[in-house]
C-alpha positions in Angstrom: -45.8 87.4 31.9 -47.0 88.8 28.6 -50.3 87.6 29.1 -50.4 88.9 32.5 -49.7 92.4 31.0 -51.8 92.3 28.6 -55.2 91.4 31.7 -54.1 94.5 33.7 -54.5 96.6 30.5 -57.5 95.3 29.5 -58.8 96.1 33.2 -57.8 99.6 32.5 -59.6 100.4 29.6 -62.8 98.8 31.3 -62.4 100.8 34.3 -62.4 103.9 32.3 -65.6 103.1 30.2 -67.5 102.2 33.6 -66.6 105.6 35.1 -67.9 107.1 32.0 -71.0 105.2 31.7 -71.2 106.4 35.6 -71.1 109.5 34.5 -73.3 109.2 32.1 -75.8 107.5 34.1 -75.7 110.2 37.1 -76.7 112.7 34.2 -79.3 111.0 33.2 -80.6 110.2 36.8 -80.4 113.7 37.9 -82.1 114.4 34.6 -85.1 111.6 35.6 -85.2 110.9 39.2 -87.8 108.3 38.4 -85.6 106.4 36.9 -82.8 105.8 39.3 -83.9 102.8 39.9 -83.9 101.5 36.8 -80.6 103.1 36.8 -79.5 101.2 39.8 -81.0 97.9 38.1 -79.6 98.9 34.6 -75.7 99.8 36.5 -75.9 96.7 38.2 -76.6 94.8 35.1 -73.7 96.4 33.7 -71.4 96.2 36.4 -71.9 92.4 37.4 -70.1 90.9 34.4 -67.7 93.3 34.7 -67.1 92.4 38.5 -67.6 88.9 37.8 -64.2 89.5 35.2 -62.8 91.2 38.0 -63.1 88.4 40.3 -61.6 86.0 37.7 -59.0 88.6 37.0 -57.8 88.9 39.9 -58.1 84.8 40.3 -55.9 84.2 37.2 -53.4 87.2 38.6 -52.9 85.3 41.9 -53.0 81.7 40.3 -50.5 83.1 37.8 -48.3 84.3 40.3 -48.6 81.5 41.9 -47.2 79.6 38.8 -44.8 82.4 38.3 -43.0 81.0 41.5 -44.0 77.1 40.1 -42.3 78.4 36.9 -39.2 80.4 38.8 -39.1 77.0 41.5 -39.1 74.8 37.8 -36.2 77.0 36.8 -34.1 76.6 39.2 -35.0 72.8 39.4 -34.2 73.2 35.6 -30.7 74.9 36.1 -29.8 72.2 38.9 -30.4 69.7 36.3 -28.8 71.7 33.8 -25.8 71.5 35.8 -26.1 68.4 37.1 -26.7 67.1 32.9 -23.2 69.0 32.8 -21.7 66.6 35.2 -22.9 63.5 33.4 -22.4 64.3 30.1 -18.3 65.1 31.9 -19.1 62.4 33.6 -19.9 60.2 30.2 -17.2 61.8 28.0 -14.9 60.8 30.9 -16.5 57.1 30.6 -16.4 57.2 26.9 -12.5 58.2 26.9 -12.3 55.2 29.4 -14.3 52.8 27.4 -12.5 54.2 24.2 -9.1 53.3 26.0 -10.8 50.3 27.4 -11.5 48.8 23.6 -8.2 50.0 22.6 -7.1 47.7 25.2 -9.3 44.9 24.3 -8.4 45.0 20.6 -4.6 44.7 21.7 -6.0 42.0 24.0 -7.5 40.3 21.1 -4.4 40.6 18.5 -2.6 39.3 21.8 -5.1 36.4 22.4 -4.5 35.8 18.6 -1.0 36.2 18.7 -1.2 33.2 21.9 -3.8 31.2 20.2 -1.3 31.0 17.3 1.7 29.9 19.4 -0.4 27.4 21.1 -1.8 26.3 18.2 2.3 26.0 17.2 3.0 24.3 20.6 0.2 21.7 19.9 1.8 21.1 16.9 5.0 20.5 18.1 3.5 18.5 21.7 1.9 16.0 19.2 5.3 15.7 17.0 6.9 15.2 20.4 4.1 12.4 21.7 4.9 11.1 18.1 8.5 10.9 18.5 7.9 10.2 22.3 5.8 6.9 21.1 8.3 5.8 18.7 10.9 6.3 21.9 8.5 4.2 23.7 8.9 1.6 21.2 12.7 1.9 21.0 12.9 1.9 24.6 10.5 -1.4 24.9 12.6 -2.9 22.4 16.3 -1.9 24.1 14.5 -3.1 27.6 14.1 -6.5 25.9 17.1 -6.2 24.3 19.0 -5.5 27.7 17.1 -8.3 29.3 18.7 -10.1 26.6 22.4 -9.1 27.3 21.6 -9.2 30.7 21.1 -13.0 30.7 23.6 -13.1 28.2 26.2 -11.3 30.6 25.1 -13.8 33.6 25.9 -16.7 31.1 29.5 -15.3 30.3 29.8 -14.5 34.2 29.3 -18.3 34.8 31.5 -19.0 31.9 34.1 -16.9 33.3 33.9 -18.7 36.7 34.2 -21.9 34.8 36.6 -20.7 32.5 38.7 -19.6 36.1 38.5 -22.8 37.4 39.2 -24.5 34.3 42.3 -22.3 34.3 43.6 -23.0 38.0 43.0 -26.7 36.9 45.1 -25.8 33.5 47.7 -24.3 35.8 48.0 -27.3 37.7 47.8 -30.0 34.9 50.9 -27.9 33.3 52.3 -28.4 36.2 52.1 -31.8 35.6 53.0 -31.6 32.2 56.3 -30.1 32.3 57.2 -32.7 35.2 56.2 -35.5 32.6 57.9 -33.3 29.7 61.4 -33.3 31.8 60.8 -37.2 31.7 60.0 -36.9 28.0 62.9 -35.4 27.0 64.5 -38.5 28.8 63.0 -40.8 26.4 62.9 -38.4 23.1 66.9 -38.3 23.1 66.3 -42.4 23.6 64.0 -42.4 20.7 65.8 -40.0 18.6 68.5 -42.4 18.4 65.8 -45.3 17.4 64.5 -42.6 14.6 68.2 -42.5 13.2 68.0 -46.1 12.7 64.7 -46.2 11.1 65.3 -43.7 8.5 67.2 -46.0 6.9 64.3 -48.7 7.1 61.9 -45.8 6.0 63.9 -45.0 2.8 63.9 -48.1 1.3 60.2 -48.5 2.2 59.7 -45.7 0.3 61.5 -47.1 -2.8 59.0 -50.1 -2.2 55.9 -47.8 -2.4 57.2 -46.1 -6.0 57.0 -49.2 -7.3 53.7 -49.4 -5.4 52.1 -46.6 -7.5 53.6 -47.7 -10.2 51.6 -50.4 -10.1 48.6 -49.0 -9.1 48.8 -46.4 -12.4 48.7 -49.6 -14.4 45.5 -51.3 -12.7 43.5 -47.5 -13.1 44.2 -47.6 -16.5 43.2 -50.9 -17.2 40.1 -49.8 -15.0 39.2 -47.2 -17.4 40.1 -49.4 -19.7 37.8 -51.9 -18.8 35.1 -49.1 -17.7 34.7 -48.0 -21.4 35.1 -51.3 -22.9 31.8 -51.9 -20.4 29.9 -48.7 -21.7 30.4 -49.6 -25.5 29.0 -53.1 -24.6 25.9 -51.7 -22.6 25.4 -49.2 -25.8 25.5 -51.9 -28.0 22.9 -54.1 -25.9 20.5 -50.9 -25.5 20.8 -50.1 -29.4 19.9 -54.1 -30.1 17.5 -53.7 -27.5 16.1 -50.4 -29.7 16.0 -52.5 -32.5 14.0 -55.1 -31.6 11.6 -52.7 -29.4 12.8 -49.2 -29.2 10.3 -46.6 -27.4 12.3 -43.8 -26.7 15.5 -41.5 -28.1 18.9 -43.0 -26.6 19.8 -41.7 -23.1 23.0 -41.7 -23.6 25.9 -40.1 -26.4 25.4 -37.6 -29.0 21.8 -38.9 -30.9 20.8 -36.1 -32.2 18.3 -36.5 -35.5 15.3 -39.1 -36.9 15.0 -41.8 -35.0 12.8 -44.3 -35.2 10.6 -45.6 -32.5 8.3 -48.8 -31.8 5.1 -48.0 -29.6 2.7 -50.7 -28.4 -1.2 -49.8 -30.2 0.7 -47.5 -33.0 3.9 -49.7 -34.1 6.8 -48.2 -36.1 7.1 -44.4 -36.4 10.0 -41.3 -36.8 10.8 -39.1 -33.9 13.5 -36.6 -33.6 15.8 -37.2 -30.8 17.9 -33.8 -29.3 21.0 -34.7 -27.1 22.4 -31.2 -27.0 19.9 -28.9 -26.1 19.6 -30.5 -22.6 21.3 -33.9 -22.4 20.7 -36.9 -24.5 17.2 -39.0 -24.5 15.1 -36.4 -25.3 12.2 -36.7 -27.9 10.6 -33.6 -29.4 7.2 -33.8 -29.3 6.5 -29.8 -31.0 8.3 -27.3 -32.5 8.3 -23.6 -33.8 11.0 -22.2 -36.3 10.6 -19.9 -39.3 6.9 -20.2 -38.9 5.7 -21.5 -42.3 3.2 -24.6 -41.0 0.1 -23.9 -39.6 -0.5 -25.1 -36.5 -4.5 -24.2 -37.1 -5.7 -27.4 -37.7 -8.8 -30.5 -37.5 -8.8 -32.5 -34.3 -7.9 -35.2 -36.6 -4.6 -33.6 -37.8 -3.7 -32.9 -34.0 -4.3 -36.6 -32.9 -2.2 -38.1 -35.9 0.5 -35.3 -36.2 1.5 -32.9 -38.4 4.3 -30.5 -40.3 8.0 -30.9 -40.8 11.2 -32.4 -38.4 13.1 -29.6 -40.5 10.6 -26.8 -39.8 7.3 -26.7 -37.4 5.5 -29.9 -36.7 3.4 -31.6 -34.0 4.2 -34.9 -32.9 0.4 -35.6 -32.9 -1.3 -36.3 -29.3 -2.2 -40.1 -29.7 1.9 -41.0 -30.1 2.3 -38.9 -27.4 -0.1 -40.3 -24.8 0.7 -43.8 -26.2 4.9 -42.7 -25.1 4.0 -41.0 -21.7 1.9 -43.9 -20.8 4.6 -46.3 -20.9 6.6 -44.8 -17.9 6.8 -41.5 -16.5 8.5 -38.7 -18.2 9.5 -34.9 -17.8 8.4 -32.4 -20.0 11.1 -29.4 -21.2 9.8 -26.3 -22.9 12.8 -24.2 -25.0 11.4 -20.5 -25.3 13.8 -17.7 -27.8 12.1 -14.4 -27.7 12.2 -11.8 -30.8 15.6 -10.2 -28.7 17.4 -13.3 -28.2 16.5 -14.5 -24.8 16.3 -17.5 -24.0 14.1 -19.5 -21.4 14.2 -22.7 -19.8 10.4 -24.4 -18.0 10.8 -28.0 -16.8 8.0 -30.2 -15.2 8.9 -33.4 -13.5 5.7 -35.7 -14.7 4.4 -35.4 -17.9 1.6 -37.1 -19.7 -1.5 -36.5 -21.7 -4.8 -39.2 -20.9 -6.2 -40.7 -23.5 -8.5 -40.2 -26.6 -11.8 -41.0 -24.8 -10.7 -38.7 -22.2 -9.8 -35.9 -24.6 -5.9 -36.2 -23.9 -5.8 -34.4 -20.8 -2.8 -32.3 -19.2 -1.0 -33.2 -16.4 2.2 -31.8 -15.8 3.8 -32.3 -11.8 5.9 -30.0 -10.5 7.6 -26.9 -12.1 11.0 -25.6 -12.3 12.1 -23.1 -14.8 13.7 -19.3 -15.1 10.0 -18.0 -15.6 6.3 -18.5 -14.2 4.5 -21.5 -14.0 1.9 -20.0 -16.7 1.1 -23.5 -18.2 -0.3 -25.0 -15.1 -3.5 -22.7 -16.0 -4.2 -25.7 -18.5 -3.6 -28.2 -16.3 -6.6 -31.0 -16.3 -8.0 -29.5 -19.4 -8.5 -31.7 -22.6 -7.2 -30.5 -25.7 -9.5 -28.1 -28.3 -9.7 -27.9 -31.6 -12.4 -25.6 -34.0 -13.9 -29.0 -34.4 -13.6 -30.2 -30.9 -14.5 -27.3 -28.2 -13.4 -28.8 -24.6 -12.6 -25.4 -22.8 -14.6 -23.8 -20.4 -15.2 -20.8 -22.3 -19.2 -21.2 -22.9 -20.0 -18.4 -25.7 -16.6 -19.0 -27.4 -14.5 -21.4 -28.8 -10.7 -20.6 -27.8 -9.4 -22.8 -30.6 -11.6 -20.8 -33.1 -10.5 -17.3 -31.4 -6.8 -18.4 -31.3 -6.5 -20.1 -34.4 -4.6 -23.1 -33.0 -5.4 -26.0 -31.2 -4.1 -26.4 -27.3 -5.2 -27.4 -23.7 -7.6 -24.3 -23.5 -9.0 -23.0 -20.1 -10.4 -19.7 -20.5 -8.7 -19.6 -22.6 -4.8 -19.6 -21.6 -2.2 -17.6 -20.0 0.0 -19.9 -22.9 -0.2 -21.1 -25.7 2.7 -22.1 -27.8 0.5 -23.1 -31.2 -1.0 -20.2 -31.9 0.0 -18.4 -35.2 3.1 -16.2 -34.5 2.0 -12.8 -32.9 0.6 -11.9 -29.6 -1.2 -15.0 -29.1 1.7 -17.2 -29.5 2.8 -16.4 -25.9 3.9 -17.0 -22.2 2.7 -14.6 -19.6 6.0 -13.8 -16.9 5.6 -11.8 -13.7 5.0 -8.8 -14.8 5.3 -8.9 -19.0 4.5 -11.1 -21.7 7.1 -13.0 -23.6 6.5 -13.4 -27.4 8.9 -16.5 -28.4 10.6 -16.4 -32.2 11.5 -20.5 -31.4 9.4 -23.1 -29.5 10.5 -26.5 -28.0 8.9 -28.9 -26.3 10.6 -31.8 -25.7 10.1 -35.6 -23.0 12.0 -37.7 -21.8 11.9 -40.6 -19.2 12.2 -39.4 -15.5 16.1 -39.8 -14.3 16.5 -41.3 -17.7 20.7 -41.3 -16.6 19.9 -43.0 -13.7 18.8 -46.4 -15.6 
């Protein structure tokens, strides 16, 4: 609108300076008629731009009304917008108060869903405790089903037994039937034999002063049995002492022969032994022993195969005496264990014997039976080492030379009973290690009592 204004002013003011120059130019032609038309040319010269602006003047002004109604048309196009903005943005407040409310909602939903997810997670929980308990149910009930199969066919059994015991019964009934028509007849006879009894009391009683003198008698012949029994055991003593004399190879099975006794082996003759009769039962020769520790049992192959040491103290029997004794008959090996508290332990194996010389003396030992484990058997087979004579199976060492002692070495031993005292002199148990304070090992012949 301004700059519509401001073109009709402008129009104005040129309006007014072409009526002047007009005027001006009617002076001037009156004045010089000769020049009118010149005037005429020079006015329209003038005038034409002039009227040319006019034209586009009055152009604009019409095209600018024109838009004037556009623009007026675009405003109320505007304002229906406007309003119609107004509606949507109601519209979208009223959608954004929904959707507000509507996340509200869905954040409840969520703490909800959580608040469910948790109990379900709780009622998995508890389903699989329950399929647990509900399998171990199973089981139960598998096992009462076989279990009531079980009583079933039990109860059909004591049904039939019932039936039989029934008839046996009925038959019962009737044979006490019989019975008490026999026992009526008994009493018959009883009162007959009661008066036979009467009489045979009298026999009876002097039977019975007959069978006093009877034991009487008897009294006197088990006496001279015994008698006789022991006169027979001093005479069988006697013969197996002549017998030692002459050719004695083992400790007297029999009686208390404790001490030195002297034996007579075929390849070594005459030697001393110690014989123990108390420890466990008589016949038994020690073949090694550990008390006080003051002998070194560290010693020469040499030493070992002759023997060594003390009866009084520690000494080895020496392995050639012993093979040359085991290989006579077969014999059982006893091994006395004392441990630093007192304890005592018993091993016993039922067939011992050691090989001989060229075969290194070699263990065997048969079958075990003691209070502890069978720890020796580890050295079963093996021939006997010495720091001069290395037969274990230990390749970089020498167990005698590590253990100070000579024994039937593996690798190297779960026992060893000559090693100096300390943790080697030991014999592993189930589950600890006893350290003995007194060593015994001891032969005898196999069911030496029974002979």
């Amino acid at each position: 609108m301004r700059r519509i204004i401001f073109n009709g002013v402008l129009l104005l003011m040129v309006l007014q300076i072409f009526l002047v120059a007009t005027t001006t130019g009617d002076e001037t032609c009156e004045s010089d008629r000769k020049m009118e038309e010149q005037c005429r040319l020079h006015n329209y010269k003038t005038v034409k731009p002039l009227l040319d602006y006019f034209r586009q003047v009055r152009n604009e002004i019409e095209q600018s009304e024109t838009k004037e109604n556009q623009i007026s048309e675009l405003n109320s196009d505007l304002m229906e917008k406007y309003h119609e903005i107004v509606r949507i943005h109601e519209t979208f407040m009223k959608e954004a108060a929904l959707l507000n409310e509507y996340k509200n909602k869905v954040i409840k939903g969520e703490n909800d869903l959580q608040l469910c997810q948790n109990k379900v997670d709780k009622s998995e929980f508890e389903i699989n405790s329950l399929k647990e308990q509900l399998t171990d149910k199973s089981t139960n009930l598998e096992t009462y089903q076989v279990q009531l199969k079980s009583f079933n066919s039990r109860l059909i059994e004591k049904d039939e037994n019932i039936k039989r015991f029934s008839e046996n019964i009925k038959n019962n009934t009737e044979h006490q039937k019989t019975l008490e028509m026999k026992l009526e007849k008994s009493k018959s006879i009883i009162i007959k034999h009661e008066n036979d009894i009467q009489l045979c009391r009298s026999e009876i009683n002097e039977l019975n002063r007959t069978s006093e003198n009877i034991r009487e008698e008897q009294k006197k012949i088990q006496l001279k049995l015994k008698e006789s029994e022991t006169k027979l055991i001093d005479k069988v003593k006697e013969n197996y002492l002549c017998q030692s004399k002459l050719s004695p190879t083992t400790c007297p099975p029999f009686g208390d022969y404790s001490g030195v006794h002297q034996l007579n082996v075929s390849g070594i003759g005459l030697f001393n032994v110690l014989c123990d009769s108390q420890l466990a039962g008589p016949g038994w020769i020690v073949i090694q022993q550990r008390v006080r520790g003051n002998e070194s049992f560290n010693r020469d192959w040499a030493t070992y195969r002759k023997g060594f040491g003390s009866f009084e103290s520690g000494f080895f029997l020496g392995l050639e005496k012993i093979h040359r004794i085991t290989s006579l008959q077969r014999f059982e090996l006893y091994i006395h264990l004392v441990d630093l508290g007192g304890s005592t332990y018993n091993v016993r194996y039922d067939d011992f014997k050691i090989s001989d010389e060229d075969n290194g003396y070699a263990l065997s030992l048969g079958k075990f039976d003691g209070t502890i484990r069978d720890s020796m058997r580890y050295s079963e087979n093996m021939k006997f080492t010495t720091f001069d004579h290395d037969n274990d199976k230990d390749d970089d060492n020498n167990c005698a030379v590590w253990n100070k002692s000579g024994w039937w070495y593996y690798y190297c031993y779960t026992s060893n009973l000559n090693a100096p005292y300390g943790p080697n002199l030991c014999w592993w148990d189930t589950g600890k290690v006893i350290y003995p304070l007194e060593v015994k090992m001891l032969i005898r012949p196999k069911d030496v009592m029974k002979k």
